[in-house]
N, C-alpha and C positions, 0 to 999 in steps of 0.2 A: 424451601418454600418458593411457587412459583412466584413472579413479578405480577399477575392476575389475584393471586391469593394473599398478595399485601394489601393492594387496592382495596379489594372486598370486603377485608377484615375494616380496611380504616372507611372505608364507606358506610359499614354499617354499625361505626360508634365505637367497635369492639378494641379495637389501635388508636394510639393517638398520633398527632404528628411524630412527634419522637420517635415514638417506635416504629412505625411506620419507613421514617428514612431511615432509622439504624437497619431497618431490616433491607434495606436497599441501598445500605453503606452508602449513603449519601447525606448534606447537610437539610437539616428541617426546610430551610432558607430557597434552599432546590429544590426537592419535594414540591414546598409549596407553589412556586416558580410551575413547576409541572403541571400540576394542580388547576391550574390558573390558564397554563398555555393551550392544551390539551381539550380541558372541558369534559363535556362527553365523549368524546370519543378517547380518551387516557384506556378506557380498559379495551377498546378493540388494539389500541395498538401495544399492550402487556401484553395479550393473546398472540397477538401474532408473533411478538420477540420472544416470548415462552416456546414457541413453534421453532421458532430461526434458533435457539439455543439447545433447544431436543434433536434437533436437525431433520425433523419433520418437513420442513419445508425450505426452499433453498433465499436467498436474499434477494431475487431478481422475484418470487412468485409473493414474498412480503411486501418487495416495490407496488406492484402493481395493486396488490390487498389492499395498501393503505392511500397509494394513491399520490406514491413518492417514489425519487429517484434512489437508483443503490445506495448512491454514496452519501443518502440522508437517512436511510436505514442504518449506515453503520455509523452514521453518528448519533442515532437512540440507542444503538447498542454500547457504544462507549459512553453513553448519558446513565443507562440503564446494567449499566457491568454487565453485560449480557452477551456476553461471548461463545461464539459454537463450539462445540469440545474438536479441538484440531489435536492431532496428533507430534509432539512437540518434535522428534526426530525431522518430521515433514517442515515446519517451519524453522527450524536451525539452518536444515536445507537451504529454504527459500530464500532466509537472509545473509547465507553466505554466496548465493549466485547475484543478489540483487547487490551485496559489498564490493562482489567480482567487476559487475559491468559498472559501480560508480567508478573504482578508478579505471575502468576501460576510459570512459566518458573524459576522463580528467585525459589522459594520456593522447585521445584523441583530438581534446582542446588544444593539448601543445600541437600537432599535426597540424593544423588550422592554423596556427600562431595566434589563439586568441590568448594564450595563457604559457608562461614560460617553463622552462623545464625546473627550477628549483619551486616555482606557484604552486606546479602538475603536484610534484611528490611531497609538499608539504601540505596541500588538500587532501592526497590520498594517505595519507601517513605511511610513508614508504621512502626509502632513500631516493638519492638522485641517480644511481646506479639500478636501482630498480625499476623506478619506472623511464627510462633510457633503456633497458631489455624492452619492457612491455610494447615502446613506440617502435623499437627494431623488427619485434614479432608480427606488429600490424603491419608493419610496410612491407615486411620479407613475404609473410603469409597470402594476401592478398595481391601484392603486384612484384614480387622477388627485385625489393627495392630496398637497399643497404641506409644507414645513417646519412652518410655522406651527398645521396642522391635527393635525400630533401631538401638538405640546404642551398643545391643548385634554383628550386623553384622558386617563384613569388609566393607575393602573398594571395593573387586569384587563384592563383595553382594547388598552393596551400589548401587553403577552404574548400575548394570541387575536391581536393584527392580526400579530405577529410568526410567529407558529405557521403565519396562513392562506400569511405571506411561502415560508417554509421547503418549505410544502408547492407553491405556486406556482413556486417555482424547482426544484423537485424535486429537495429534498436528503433523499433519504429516511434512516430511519431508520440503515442501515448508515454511508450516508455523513458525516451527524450525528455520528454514534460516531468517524469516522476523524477527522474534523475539528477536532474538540474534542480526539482525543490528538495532534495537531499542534501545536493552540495552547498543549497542554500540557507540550507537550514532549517526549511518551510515544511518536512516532514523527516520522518524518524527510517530509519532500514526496516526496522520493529513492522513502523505500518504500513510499508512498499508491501514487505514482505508478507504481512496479512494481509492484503488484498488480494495480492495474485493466487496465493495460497486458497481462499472464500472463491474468488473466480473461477478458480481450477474446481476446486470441489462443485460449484453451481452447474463447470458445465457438464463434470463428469454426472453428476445427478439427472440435468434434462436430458441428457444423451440416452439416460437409459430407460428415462420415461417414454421417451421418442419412441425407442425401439421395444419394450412392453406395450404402448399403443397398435 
């Protein structure tokens, strides 16, 4: 049953609260909560996350529908269990590239000296042999610079060779921010990884309206 077709039924007598949130796996408490927040406009925005979950339409043309930013679209779709049917191989993918660059991030922390080499590999869950390969690979890769040639620099030196790393692997600035609330705790791999995952898809979709126009 769609998110449109709970509403309706409880609009018009036929549901009660209860069933109502049971049928939106949610607490009556919420529901009501909704109810309340919403107003009239609760069923334009069902409508639209019935849309965004049939994948009729992409998360940037629901933004604009209702008159809100993406990343408050996917927070009614996680209010709303309302998720677009991704293809799970695709986001296994995505979350083991975005696990990849968190401990890049950590590794290049040590690089910088803001974080030591037992911090590095006990934030990444990796040995201390392991991610000492990984800072070898970035120094060697990028500037054919051995273990031993870090330790000759400061600390300003440090931080600029870290910086040129970051930019070389192209962690840009958005990504930087995602990453750090990972390490922070402030977000899940789970939902890096569903964003980029919903982004890609969004711009693969406009791309090809573009090009049918």
């Amino acid at each position: 049953m769609n998110l449109l077709d709970v509403y309706i039924l409880h609009d018009r007598g036929e549901i009660t609260d209860d069933e109502a949130a049971e049928a939106l796996q949610m607490s009556v408490k919420t529901w009501r909560f909704h109810l309340k927040r919403h107003g009239l406009r609760l069923p334009l925005v069902l409508a639209i996350l019935d849309k965004v979950r049939e994948d009729r339409i992409t998360r940037s043309e629901a933004a604009e529908a209702l008159g809100r930013t993406e990343r408050q679209v996917n927070m009614l779709m996680q209010n709303f269990k309302a998720p677009r049917p991704l293809k799970e191989y695709l986001l296994l993918r995505e979350r083991a590239q975005v696990k990849w660059e968190v401990r890049k991030r950590f590794a290049i922390d040590y690089i910088a000296g803001t974080m030591a080499l037992d911090d590095a590999a006990e934030h990444a869950e990796v040995s201390d042999r392991q991610m000492r390969r990984w800072v070898k690979d970035l120094l060697d890769k990028h500037f054919g610079m051995v273990w031993g040639d870090l330790k000759e620099l400061d600390a300003t030196r440090r931080y600029k060779l870290a910086s040129q790393i970051e930019e070389l692997e192209k962690l840009e600035l958005r990504k930087q921010r995602a990453l750090n609330d990972i390490a922070s705790g402030r977000k899940t791999l789970e939902e890096e990884a569903l964003d980029r995952l919903l982004n890609k898809d969004d711009r693969r979709k406009q791309g090809k309206k573009l090009r049918e126009e």
